[in-house]
N, C-alpha and C positions, 0 to 999 in steps of 0.2 A: 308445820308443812309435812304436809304426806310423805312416806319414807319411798325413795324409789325417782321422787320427782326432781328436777333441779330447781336450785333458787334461781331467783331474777338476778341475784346479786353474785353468781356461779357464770352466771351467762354474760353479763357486762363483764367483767371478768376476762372471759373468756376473748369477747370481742374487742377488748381493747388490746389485749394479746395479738389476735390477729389482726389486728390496726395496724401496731405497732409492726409484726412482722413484713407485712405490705408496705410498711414505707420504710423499712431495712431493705427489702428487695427493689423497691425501687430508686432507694439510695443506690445500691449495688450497682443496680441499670446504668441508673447514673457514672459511676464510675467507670465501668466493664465500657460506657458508650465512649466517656471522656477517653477512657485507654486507645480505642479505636482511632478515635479521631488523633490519636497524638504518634500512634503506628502510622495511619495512613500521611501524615505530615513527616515523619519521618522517611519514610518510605520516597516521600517526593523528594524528600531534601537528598537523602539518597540516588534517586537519580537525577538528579540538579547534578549531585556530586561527582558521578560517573560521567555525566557528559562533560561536566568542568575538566573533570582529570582525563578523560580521552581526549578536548580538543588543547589541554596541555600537553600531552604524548606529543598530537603531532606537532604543535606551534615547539615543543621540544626537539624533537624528528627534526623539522623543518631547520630550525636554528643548529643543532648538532650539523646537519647536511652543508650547510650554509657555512659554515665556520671548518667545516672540514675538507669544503673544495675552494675559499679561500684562504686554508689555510696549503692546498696542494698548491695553488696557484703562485703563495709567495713563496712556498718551495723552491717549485719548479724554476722562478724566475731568479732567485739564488742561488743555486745548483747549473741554471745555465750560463751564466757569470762564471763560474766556477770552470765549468769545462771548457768554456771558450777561453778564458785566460788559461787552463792544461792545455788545448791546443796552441795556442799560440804562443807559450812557452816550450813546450816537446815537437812540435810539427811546424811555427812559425817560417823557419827556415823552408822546411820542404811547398811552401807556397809562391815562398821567396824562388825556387826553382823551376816550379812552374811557369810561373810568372817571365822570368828570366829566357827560359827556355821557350817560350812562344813569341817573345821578344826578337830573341835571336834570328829566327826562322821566317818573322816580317823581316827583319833588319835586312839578312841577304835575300833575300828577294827584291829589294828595293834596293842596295845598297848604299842606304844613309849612313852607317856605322864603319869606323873603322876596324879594321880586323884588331889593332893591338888592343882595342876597347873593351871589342869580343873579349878577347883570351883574357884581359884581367881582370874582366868581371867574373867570368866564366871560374876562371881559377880561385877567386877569392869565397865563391858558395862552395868551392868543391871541399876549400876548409874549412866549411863551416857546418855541413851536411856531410859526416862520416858515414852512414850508414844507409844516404836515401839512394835509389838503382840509378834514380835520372840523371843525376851531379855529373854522374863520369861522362852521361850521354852527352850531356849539356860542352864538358869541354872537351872530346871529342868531335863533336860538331864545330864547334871552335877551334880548334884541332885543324881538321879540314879546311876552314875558309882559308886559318892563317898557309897552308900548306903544309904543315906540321905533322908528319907522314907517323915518325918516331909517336909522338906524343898524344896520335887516334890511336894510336892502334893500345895502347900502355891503357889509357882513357877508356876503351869499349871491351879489355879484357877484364879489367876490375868494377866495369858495369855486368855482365855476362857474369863474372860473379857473386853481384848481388841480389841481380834477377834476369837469367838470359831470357826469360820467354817474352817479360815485355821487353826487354832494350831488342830482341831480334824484331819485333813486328814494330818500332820507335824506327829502327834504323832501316828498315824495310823499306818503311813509308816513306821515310825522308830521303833513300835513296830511288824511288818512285818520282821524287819533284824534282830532283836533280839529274834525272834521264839515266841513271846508272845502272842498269836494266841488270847487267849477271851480277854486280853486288847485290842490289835486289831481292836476284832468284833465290843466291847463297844463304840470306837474313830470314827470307820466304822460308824454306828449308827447316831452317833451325826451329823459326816459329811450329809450323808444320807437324815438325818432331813432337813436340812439348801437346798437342794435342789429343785429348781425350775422342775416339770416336764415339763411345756410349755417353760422354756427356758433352753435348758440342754444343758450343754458344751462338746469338743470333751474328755477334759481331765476327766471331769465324768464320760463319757460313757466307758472310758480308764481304770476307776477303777471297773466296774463292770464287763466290763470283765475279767479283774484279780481275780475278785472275781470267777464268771462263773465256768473258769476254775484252783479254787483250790489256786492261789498263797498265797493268806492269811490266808488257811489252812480251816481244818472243819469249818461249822457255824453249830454247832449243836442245838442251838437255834433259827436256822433262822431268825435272826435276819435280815438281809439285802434283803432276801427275798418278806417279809413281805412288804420293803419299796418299791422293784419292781412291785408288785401288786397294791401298793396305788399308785402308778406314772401311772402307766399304766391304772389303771379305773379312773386317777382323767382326762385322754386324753379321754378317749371316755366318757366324760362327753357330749361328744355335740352327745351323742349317734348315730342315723341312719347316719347322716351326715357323722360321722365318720365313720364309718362300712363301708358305701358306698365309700367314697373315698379310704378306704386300698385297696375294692375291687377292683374298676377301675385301681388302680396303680399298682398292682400285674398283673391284665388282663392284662393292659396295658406290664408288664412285659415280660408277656411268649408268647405276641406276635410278640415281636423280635427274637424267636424260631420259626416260624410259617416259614410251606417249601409250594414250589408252588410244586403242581404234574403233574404237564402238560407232564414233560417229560416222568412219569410213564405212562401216559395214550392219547400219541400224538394224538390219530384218535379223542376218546374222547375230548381232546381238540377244535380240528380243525372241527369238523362235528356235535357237540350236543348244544345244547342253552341253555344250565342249565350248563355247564362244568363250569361258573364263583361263581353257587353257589356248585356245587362238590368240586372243587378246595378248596374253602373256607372254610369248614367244613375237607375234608382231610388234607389240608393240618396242620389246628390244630390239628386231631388224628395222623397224621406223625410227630408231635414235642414231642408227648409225652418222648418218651424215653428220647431226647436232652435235653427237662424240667428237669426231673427228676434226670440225670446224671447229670447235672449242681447241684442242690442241694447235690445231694450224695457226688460231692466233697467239696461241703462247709461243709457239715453236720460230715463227715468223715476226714477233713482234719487234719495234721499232728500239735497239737501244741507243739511248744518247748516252756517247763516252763522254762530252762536256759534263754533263749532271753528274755521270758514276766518278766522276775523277775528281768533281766535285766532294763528291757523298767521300770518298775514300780521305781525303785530307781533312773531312770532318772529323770521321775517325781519329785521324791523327793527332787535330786537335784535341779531341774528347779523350782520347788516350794519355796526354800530356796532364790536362786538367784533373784526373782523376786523382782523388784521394787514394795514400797508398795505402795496403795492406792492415800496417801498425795504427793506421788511424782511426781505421773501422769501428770497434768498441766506444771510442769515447764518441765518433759522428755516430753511432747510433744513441750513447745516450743521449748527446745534442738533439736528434730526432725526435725522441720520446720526450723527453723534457721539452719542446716546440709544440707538439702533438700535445701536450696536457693543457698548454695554454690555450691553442684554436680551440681544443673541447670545453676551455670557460674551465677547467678544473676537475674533470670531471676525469680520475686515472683509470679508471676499468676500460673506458670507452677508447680513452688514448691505448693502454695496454693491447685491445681486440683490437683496434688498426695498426700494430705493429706485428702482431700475431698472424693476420691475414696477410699480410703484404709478406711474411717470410711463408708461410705457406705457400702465395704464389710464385714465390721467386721458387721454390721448390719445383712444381707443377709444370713451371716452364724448362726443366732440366729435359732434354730429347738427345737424342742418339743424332748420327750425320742424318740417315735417313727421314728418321722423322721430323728432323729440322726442316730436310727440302719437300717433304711429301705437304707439311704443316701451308706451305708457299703458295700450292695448288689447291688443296683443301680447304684451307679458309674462307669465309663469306667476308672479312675485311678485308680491303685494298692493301695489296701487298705490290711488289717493285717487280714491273715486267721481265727484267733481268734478272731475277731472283727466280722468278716462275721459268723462266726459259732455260735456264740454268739444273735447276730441278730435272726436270723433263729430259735432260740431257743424258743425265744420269741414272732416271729412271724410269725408260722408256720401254724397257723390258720386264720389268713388272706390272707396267701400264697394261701391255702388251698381252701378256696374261691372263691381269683381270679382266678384262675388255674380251678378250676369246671364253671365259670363265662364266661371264657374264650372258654372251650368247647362248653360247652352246649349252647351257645347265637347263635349259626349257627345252631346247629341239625337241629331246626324245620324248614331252605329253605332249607336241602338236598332233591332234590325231590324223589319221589317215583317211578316215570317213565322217560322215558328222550327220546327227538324229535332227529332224526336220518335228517341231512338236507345234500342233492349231489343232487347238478346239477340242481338245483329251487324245487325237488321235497323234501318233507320231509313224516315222520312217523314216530311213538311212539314206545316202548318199556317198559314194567315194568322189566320181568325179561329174556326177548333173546326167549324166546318159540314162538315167531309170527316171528322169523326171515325167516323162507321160506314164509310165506307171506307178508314182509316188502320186501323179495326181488324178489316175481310176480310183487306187487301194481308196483316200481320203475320198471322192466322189460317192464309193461305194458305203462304207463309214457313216458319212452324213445322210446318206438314204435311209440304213438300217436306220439308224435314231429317228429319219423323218416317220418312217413308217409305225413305229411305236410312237412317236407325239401322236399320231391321226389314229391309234387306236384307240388312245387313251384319251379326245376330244370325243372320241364319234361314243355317245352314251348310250343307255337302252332304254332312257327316258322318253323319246319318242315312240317307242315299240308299247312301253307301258301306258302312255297318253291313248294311243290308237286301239291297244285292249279295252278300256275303261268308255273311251266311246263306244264303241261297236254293241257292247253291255249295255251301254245305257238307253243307245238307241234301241236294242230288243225288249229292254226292259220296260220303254215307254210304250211301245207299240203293244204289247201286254197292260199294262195298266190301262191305255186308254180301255179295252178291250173288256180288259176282267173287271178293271177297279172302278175306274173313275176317271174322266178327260180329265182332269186338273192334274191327277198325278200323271197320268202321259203326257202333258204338258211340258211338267216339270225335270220329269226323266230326258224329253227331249231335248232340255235348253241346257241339262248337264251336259248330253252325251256332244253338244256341237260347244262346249266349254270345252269341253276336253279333247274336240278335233283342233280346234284353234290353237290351245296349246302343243296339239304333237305338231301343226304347220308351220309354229311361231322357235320350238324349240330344233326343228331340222333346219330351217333358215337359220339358226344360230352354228349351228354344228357346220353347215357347210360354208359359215362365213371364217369359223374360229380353222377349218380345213386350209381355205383357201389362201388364210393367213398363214400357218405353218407351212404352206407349200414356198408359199413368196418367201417368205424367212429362211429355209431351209435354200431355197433358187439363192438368194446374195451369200449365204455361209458357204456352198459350194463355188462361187466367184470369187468371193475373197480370200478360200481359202486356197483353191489355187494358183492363186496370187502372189500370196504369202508365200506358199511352195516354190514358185517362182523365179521371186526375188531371194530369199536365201539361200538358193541355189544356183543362182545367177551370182551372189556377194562369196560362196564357199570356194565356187569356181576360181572368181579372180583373186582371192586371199592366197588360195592354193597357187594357184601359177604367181604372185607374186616370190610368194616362202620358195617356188621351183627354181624362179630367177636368181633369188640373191644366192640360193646354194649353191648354183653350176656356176657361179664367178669365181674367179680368187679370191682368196681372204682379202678382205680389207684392209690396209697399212691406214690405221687411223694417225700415227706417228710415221712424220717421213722421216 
């Protein structure tokens, strides 16, 4: 073999080499593809896996949730076991008092019971209840039917010191249904004393109404009075601040009375540039009456002593029933523990309605004032006697805002008012320049008419009338010089173009005759317009003259 060349046998060789490596790579393939496929199978099981283990989380979630509000639930309901057997081991008795004590108070009323029955029952809770305020009240009252003068009075001293403010408004009350009118006043008094004016409750403010009107008979020594006064100057202690605020709130009051007059006074509305502060001022002298009638029926209203005398022994009752002081804590966790159960177990939600409801018992804390102002101001149905009551006492703040309320507009009612139609405007104070309010506008819409009819009347007919006159020279030449055909033609332009100047001056004096008519109705109506808002500024104006030369108003008799 020639040197230089390869053998055949260099070359199979060769090629079985690269045989061989070609089915190594595509073994490889092989593999590298098996690996794919055994990632991408993995990769699903993987998220097989993930969705397995996320809806285990939540069937987890769920079942944790579930076993954690009932397990609040069998809490809750052992724990309320719990505190109801603490109540009615430390407090049993004081129910037992209650109970007794509303007993007693059917009893002499009817008098089914013996008095000796009274006192020994009466006597045998009073040893059994060392510390609750009502025991002593309970045989003091017992006390009384028997005649037992010595043994009230021993009884309501060592009630007075275990809690004089209720046993004073207990024995108030009950001397109320007994017609005992100046013990009564005396208990009245005490209670009275024991009163917060910055924080005054609805059920006080309950009692002085009943006083108000009469339920607990004459005070002929004003006695309760007297504490009305000290509550009432001990609130405007914060003096101006205070004044001013009754004011604004009363203002603020009577202008939820407050009418729009536009539709009294439409042209005025639509046509004057002061009509937002006419409105504004009328429409507070147009609420007068509605103000006033509103108080008249509070002031006037019907009260039924049956019902308030009623409502007052309710009290009494309610007063008797309540849970005392020491019980509080454990009746509220009784509460919440009740409150876990209606929520099915759920204690966040029980927790946020215990949370709210002491929040609003907050919110509802008001001063005397704002207790009675709250009477009148509210959109819920409140107790006529309640509102007349109110009013009684603050009729001079009313009084006030209601003068506050007017008078703070008077001074932008203006004193003349701008008449505006059609871009032109003009003043008025009292209507007497109205025939020259309506030349000025007369003259006004002329000038405009006069510039519309310039700016229709064109010089397209002037231009028409040039281009014939041409054309017609210019035919009468051509027949001449040129050719009849072009004179022909010159003349059938020149009478095109007279046609048109005849055809565009009948346009011009039709588009004339139309802005004249246009402009004839905008000067009718708009003296019209002029007119009437002048005629509505007028009677607005003598209105606003009337009610000022009257005496003030007494919207409060």
């Amino acid at each position: 073999m020639a040197e230089g060349l390869v053998s055949q046998a260099e070359i199979s060789n060769l090629s079985r080499r690269i045989a061989k490596v070609e089915n190594m790579a595509a073994q490889m393939n092989n593999v590298v593809q098996n690996i794919d496929n055994s990632l991408n199978a993995m990769n699903g099981s993987l998220g097989d896996i993930k969705s397995d283990l996320a809806r285990l989380s939540d069937d987890f979630q769920k079942m944790f949730n579930e076993q954690k509000r009932t397990a609040a639930l069998q809490h809750a309901a052992t724990e309320l076991v719990r505190v109801r057997q603490e109540l009615e081991q430390n407090f049993g008795n004081y129910k037992n008092v209650r109970e007794t004590m509303l007993g007693v108070l059917q009893a002499s009323d009817l008098a089914l019971v013996k008095k000796t029955t009274i006192s020994r029952v009466s006597e045998e809770i009073m040893l059994s209840t060392p510390e609750y305020w009502l025991a002593p009240c309970l045989v003091a009252v017992s006390a009384w039917i028997a005649n037992d003068r010595d043994l009230a009075e021993r009884a309501i001293k060592e009630a007075c010191r275990r809690d004089e403010e209720k046993t004073a408004i207990t024995m108030a009350l009950i001397c109320r249904r007994n017609n005992r009118t100046q013990t009564c006043y005396e208990w009245l008094s005490i209670y009275f004393a024991k009163q917060d004016a910055a924080d005054f409750s609805e059920g006080s403010f309950a009692y002085i109404d009943a006083y108000v009107n009469g339920i607990f008979g004459p005070d002929e020594r004003h006695m309760c009075d007297d504490y009305i006064t000290k509550w009432l100057n001990e609130i405007k202690g914060n003096g101006v601040a205070f004044e001013f605020s009754q004011e604004q709130m009363w203002k603020s009051y009577c202008e939820k009375f407050k009418l729009d007059v536009s539709g009294q006074y439409p042209s005025l509305a639509s046509y004057s540039s002061e009509f937002p502060q006419i409105n504004e001022y009328m429409g507070r002298i147009g609420s007068v009456d509605s103000i006033s009638s509103n108080f008249h029926e509070i002031v006037n209203a019907y009260v039924d002593q049956d019902s308030l005398k009623k409502k007052v022994d309710k009290n009494l009752i309610s007063l008797i029933s309540r849970y005392d002081g020491k019980e509080e804590p454990l009746r509220n966790e009784e509460r919440f523990l009740q409150k876990i159960k209606d929520f099915d177990g759920d204690t966040e939600k029980a927790r946020d309605y215990m949370r709210q409801e002491e929040m609003l018992k907050r919110e509802q804390r008001l001063n005397l004032v704002e207790r009675m102002a709250s009477t009148i101001l509210t959109d819920e149905a409140t107790s006529p006697s309640q509102r007349k009551t109110a009013v009684s006492f603050l009729r001079g703040y009313i009084r006030k805002g209601y003068n506050t309320y007017i008078e703070e507009k008077k001074p932008e009612f203006p004193t003349e008012v701008t008449v505006n139609v059609n871009g032109w405007s003009g003043k008025t104070s009292d209507g007497s320049n109205t025939p020259q309010l309506m030349t000025e506008f007369e003259q006004y819409a002329n000038a405009l008419r006069q510039s519309d009819i310039a700016t229709a009347n064109t010089n397209k007919p002037k231009v028409y009338m040039g281009g014939a006159i041409a054309s017609g020279v210019a035919a009468l030449l051509g027949a001449i010089v040129i050719h009849p055909v072009i004179g022909l033609m010159l003349l059938a332009a020149a009478g095109y173009l007279a046609f048109k100047m005849f055809k565009e001056k009948k346009t011009i004096e039709n588009n004339i005759a139309l802005i004249n008519s246009n402009y004839d109705q905008l000067i009718t109506n708009g003296k019209s317009v002029i007119a009437g808002t002048v005629d509505e500024w007028v009677r607005a104006k003598n209105v606003v003259t009337q009610f000022e030369q009257q005496p003030a108003r007494e919207i409060i008799a």
